[in-house]
Biopython code that builds the backbone (N, CA, C, O; Angstrom):
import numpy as np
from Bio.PDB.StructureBuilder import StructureBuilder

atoms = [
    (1, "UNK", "N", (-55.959, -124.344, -7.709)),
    (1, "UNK", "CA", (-57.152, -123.710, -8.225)),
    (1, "UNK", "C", (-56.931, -122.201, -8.254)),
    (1, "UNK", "O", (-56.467, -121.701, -7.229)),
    (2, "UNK", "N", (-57.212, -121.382, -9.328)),
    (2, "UNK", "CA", (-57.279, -120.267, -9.448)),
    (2, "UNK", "C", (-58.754, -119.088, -9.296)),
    (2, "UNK", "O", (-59.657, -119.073, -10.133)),
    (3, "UNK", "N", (-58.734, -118.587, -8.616)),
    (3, "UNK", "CA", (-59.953, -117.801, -8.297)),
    (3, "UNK", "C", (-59.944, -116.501, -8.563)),
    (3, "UNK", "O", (-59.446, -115.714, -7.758)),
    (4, "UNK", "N", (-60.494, -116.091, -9.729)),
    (4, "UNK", "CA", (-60.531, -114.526, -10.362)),
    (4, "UNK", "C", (-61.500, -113.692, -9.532)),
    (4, "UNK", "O", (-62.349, -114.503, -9.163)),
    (5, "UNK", "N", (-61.746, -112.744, -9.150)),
    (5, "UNK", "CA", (-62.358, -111.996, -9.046)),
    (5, "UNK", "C", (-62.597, -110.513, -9.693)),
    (5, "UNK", "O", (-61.684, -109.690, -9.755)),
    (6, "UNK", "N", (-63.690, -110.304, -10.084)),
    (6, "UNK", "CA", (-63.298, -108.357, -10.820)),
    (6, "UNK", "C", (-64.624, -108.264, -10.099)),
    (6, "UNK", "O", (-65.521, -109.083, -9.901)),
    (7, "UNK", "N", (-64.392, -106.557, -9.660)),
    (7, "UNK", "CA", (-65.203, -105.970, -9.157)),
    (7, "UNK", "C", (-65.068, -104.416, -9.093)),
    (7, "UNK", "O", (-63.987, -103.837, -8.988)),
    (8, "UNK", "N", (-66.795, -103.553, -9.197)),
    (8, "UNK", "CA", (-66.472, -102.700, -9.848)),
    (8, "UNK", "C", (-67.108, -101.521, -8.322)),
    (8, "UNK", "O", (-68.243, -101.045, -8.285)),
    (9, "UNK", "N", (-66.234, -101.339, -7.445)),
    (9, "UNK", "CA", (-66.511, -100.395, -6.143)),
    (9, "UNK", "C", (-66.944, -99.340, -6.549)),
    (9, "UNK", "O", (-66.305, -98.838, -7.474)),
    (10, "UNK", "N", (-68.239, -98.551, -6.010)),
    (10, "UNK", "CA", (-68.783, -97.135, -5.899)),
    (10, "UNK", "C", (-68.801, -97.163, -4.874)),
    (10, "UNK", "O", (-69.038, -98.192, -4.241)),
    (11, "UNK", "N", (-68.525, -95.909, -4.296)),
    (11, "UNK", "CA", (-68.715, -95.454, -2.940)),
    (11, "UNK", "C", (-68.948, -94.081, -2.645)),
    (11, "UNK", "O", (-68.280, -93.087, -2.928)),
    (12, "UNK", "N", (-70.153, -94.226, -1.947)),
    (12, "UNK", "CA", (-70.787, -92.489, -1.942)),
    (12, "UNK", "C", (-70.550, -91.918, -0.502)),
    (12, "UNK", "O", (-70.229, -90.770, -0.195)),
    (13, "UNK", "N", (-70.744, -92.799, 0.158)),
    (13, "UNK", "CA", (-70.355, -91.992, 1.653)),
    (13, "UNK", "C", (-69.243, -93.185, 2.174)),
    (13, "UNK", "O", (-69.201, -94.300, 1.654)),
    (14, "UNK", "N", (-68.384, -92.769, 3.249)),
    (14, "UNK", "CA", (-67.538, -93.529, 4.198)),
    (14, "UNK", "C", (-67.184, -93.054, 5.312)),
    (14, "UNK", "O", (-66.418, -92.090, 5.333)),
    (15, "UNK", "N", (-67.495, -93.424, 6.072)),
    (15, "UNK", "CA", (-67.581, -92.765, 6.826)),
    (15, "UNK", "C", (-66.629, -93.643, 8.511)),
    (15, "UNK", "O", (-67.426, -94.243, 9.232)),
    (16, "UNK", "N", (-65.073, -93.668, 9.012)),
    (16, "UNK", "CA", (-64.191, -94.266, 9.398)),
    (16, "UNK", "C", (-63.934, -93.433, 10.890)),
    (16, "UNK", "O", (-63.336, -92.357, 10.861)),
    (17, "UNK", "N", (-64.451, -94.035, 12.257)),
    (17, "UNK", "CA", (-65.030, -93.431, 13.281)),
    (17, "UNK", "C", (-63.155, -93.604, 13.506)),
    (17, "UNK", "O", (-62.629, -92.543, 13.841)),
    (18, "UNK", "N", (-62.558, -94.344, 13.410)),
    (18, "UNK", "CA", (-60.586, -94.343, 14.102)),
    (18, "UNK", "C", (-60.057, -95.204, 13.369)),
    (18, "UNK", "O", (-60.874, -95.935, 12.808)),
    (19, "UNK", "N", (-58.799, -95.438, 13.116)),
    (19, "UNK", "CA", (-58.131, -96.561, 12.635)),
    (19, "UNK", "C", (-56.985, -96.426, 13.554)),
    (19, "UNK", "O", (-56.668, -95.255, 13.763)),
    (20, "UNK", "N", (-56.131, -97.519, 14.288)),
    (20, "UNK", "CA", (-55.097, -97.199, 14.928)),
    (20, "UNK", "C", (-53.934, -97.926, 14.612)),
    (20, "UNK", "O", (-54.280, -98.853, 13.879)),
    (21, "UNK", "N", (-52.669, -97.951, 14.822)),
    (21, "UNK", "CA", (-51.923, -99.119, 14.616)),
    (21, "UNK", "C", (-52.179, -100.231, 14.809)),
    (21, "UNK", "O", (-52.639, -100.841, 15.774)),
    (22, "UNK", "N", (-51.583, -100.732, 12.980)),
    (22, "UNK", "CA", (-51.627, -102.260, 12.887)),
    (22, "UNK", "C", (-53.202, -102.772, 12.312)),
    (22, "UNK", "O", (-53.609, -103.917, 12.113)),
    (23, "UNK", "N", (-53.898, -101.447, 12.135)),
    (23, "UNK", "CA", (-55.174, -101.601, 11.640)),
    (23, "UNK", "C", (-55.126, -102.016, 10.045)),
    (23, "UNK", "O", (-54.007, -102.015, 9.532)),
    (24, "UNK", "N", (-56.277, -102.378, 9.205)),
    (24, "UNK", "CA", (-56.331, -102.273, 8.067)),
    (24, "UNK", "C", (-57.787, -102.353, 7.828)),
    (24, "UNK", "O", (-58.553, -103.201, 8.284)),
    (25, "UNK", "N", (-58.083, -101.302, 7.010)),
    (25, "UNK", "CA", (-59.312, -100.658, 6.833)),
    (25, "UNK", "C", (-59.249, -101.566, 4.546)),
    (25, "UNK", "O", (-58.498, -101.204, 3.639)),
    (26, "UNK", "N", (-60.287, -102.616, 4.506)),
    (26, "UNK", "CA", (-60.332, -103.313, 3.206)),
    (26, "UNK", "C", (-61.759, -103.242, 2.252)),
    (26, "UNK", "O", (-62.790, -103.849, 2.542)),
    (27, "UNK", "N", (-61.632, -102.602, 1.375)),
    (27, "UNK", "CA", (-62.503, -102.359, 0.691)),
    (27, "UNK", "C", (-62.825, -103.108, -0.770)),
    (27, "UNK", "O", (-62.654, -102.734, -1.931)),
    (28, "UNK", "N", (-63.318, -104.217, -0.245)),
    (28, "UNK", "CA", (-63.125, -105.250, -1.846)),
    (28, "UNK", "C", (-62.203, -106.327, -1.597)),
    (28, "UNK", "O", (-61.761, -106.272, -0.450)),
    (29, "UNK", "N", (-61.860, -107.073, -2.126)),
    (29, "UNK", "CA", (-61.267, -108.153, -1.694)),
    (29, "UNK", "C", (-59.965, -108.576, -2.174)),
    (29, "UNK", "O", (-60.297, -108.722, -3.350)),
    (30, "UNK", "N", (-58.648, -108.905, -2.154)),
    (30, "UNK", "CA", (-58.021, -108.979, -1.964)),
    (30, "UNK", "C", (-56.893, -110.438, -1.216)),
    (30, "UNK", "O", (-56.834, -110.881, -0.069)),
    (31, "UNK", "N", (-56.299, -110.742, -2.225)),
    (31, "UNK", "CA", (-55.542, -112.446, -2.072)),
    (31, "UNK", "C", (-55.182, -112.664, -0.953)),
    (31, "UNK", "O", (-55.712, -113.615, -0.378)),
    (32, "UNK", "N", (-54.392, -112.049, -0.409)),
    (32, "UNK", "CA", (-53.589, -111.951, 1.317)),
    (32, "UNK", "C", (-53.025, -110.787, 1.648)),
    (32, "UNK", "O", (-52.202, -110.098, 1.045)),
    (33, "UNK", "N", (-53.710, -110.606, 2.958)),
    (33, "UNK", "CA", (-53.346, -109.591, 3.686)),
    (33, "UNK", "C", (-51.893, -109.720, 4.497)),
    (33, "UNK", "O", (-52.112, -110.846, 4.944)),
    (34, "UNK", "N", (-50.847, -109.459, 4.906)),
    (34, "UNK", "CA", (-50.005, -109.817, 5.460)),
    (34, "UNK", "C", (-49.293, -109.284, 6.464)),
    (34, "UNK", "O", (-48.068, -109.270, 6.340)),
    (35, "UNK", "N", (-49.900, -108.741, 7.651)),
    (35, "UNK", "CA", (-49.821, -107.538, 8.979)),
    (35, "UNK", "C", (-48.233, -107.540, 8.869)),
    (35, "UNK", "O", (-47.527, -108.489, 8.529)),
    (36, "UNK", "N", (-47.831, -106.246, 9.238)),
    (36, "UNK", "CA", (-46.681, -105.774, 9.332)),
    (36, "UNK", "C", (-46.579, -104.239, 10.207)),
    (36, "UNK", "O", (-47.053, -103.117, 10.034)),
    (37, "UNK", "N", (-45.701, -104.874, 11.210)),
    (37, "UNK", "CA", (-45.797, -103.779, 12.125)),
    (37, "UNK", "C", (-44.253, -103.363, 12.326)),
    (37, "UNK", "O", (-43.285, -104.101, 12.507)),
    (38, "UNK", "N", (-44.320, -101.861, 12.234)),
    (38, "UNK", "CA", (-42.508, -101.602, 12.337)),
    (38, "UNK", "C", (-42.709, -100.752, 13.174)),
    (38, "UNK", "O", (-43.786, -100.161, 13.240)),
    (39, "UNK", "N", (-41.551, -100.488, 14.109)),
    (39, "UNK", "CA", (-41.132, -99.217, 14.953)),
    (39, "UNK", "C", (-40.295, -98.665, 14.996)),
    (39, "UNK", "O", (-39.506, -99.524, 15.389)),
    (40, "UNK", "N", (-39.713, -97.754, 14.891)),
    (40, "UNK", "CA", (-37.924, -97.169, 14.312)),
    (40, "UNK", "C", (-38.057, -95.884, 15.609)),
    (40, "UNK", "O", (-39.058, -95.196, 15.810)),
    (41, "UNK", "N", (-36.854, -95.826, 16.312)),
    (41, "UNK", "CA", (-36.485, -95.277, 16.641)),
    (41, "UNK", "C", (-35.559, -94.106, 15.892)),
    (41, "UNK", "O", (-34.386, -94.419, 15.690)),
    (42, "UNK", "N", (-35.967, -92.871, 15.495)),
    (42, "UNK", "CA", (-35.182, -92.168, 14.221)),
    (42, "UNK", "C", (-34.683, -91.199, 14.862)),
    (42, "UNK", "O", (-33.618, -90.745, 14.445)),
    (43, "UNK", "N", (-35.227, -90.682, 15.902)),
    (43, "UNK", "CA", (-34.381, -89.615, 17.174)),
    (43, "UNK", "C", (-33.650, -90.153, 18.123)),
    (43, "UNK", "O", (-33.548, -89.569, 19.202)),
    (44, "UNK", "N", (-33.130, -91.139, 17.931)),
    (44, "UNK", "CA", (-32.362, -91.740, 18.761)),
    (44, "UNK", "C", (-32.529, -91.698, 20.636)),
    (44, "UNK", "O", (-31.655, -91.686, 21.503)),
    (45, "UNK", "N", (-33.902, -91.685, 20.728)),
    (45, "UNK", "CA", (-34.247, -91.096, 21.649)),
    (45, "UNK", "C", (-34.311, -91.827, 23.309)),
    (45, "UNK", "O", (-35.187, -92.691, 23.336)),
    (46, "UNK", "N", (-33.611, -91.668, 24.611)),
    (46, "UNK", "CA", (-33.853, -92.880, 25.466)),
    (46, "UNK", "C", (-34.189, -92.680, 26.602)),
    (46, "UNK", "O", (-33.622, -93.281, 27.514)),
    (47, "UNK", "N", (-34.854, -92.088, 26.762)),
    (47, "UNK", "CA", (-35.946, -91.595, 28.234)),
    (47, "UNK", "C", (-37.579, -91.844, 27.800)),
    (47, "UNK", "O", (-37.741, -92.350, 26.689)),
    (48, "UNK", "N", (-38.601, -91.578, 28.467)),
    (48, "UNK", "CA", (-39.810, -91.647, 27.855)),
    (48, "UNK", "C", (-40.089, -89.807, 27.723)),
    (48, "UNK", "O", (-39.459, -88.890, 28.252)),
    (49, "UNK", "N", (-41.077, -89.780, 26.959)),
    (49, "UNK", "CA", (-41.329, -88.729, 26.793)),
    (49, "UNK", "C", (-42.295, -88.070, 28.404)),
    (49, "UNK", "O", (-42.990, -88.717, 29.188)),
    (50, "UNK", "N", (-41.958, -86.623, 28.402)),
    (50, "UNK", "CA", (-42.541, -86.293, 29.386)),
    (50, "UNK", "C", (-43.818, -85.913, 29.591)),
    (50, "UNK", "O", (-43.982, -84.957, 28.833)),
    (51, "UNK", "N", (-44.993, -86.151, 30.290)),
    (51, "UNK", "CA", (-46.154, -86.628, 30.233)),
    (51, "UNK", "C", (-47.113, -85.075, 29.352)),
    (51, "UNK", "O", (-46.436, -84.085, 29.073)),
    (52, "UNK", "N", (-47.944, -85.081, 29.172)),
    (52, "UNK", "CA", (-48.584, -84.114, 28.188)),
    (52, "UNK", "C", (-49.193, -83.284, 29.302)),
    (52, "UNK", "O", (-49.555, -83.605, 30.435)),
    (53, "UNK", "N", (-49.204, -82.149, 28.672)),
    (53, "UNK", "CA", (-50.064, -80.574, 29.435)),
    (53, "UNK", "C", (-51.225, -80.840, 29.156)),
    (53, "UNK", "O", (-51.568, -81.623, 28.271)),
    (54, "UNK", "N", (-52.215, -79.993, 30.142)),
    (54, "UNK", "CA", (-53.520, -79.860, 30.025)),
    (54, "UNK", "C", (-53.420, -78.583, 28.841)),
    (54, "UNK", "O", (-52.463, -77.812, 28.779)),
    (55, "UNK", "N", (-54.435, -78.546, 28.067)),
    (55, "UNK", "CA", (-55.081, -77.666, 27.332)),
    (55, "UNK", "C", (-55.324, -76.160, 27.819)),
    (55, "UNK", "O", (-56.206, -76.294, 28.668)),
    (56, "UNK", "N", (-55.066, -75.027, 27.750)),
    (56, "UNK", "CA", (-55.502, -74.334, 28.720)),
    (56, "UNK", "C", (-57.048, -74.039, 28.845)),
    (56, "UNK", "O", (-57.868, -74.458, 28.028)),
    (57, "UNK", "N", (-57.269, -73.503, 29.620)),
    (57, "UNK", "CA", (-59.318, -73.167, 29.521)),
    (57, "UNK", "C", (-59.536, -72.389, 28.458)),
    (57, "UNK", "O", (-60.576, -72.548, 27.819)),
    (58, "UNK", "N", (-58.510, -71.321, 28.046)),
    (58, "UNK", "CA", (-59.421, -70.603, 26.846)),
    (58, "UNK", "C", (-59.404, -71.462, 25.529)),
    (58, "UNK", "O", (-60.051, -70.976, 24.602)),
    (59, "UNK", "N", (-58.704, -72.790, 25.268)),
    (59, "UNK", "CA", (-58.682, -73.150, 24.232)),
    (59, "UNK", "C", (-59.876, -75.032, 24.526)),
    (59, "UNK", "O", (-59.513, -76.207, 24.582)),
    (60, "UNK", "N", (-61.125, -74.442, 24.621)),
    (60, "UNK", "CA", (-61.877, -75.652, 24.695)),
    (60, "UNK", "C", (-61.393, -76.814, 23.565)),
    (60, "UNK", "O", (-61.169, -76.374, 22.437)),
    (61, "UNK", "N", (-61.249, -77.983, 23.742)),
    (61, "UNK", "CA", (-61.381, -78.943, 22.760)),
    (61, "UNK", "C", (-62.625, -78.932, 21.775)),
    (61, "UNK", "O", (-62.511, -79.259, 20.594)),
    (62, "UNK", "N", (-64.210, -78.401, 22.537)),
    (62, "UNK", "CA", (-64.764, -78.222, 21.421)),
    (62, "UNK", "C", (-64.721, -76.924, 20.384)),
    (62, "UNK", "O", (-65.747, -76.790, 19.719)),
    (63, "UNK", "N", (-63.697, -75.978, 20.167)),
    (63, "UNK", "CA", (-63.643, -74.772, 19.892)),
    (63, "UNK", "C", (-62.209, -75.075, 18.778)),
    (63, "UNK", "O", (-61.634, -74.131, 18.238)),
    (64, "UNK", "N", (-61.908, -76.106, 18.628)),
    (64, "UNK", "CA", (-60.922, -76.207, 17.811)),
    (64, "UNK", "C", (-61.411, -77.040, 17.049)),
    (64, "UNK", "O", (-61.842, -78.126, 17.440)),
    (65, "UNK", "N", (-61.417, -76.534, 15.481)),
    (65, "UNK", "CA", (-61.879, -77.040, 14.211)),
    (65, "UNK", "C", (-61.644, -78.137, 14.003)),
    (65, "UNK", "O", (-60.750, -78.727, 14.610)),
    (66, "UNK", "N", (-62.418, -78.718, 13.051)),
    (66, "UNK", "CA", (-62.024, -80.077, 12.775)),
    (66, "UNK", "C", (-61.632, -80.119, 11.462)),
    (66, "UNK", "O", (-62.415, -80.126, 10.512)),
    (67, "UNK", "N", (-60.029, -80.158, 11.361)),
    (67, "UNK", "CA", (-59.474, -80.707, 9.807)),
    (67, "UNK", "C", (-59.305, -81.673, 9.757)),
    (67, "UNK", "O", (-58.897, -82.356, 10.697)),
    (68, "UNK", "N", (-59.658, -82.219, 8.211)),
    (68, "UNK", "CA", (-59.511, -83.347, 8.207)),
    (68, "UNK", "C", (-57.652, -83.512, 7.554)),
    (68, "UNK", "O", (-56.989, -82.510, 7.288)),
    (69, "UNK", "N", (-57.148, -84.827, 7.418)),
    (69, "UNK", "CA", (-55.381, -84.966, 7.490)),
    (69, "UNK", "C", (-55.395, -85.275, 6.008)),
    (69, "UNK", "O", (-54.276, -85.386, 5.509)),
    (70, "UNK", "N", (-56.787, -85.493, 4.927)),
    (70, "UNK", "CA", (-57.049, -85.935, 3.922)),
    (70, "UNK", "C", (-57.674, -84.873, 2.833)),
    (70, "UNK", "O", (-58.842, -84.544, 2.628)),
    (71, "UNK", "N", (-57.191, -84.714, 2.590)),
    (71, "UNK", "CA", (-58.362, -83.098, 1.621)),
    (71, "UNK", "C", (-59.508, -83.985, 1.164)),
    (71, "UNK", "O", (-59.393, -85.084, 0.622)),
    (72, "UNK", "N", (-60.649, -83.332, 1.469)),
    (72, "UNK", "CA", (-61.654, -84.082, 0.423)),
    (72, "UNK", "C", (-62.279, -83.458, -0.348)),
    (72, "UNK", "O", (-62.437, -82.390, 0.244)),
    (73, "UNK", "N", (-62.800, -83.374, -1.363)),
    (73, "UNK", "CA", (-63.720, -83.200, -1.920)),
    (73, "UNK", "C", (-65.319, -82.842, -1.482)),
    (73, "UNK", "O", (-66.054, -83.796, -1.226)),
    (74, "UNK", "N", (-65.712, -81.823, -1.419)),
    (74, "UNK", "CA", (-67.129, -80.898, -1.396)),
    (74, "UNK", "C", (-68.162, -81.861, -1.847)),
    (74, "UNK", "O", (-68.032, -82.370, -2.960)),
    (75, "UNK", "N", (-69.259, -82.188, -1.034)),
    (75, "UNK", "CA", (-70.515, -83.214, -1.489)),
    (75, "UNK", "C", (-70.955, -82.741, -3.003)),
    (75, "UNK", "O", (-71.133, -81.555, -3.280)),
    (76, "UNK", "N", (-71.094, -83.710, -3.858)),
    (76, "UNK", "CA", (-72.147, -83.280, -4.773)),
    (76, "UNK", "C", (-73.488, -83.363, -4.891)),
    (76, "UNK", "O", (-74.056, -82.849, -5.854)),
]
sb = StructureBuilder()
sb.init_structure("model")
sb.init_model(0)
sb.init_chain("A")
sb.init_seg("    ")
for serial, (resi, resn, name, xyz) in enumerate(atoms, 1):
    if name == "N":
        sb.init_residue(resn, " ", resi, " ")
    sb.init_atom(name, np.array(xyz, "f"), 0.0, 1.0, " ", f" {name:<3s}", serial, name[0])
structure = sb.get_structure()
């Protein structure tokens, strides 16, 4: 059996609180999804990394802007 679908997406706001590995964020529908997870070692790297610094006090976490990693577009 064959099952067509057409569909015609608007979307005015979206609004995506995290996505993390191995996630998939689906908008409309779609035959099969098929998870795929890779990890590559590309620095050839073999210790763990060494644990992360505190922030210093003059640089609050709330005092650092929020860019987004996506340019968007200005509300109309």
């Amino acid at each position: 059996m064959n099952l067509f679908v057409h569909q015609n997406i608007v979307i005015h706001s979206l609004k995506v609180e995290g996505i993390s590995n191995s996630s998939v964020l689906q908008i409309g529908s779609a035959g099969m999804i098929k998870p795929l997870s890779q990890l590559f070692n590309t620095g050839g790297f073999t210790l763990p990394a060494p644990p992360a610094e505190p922030l210093p006090e003059a640089v609050a976490p709330s005092l650092i802007p929020f860019i987004p990693l996506t340019p968007l577009h200005e509300p109309t």
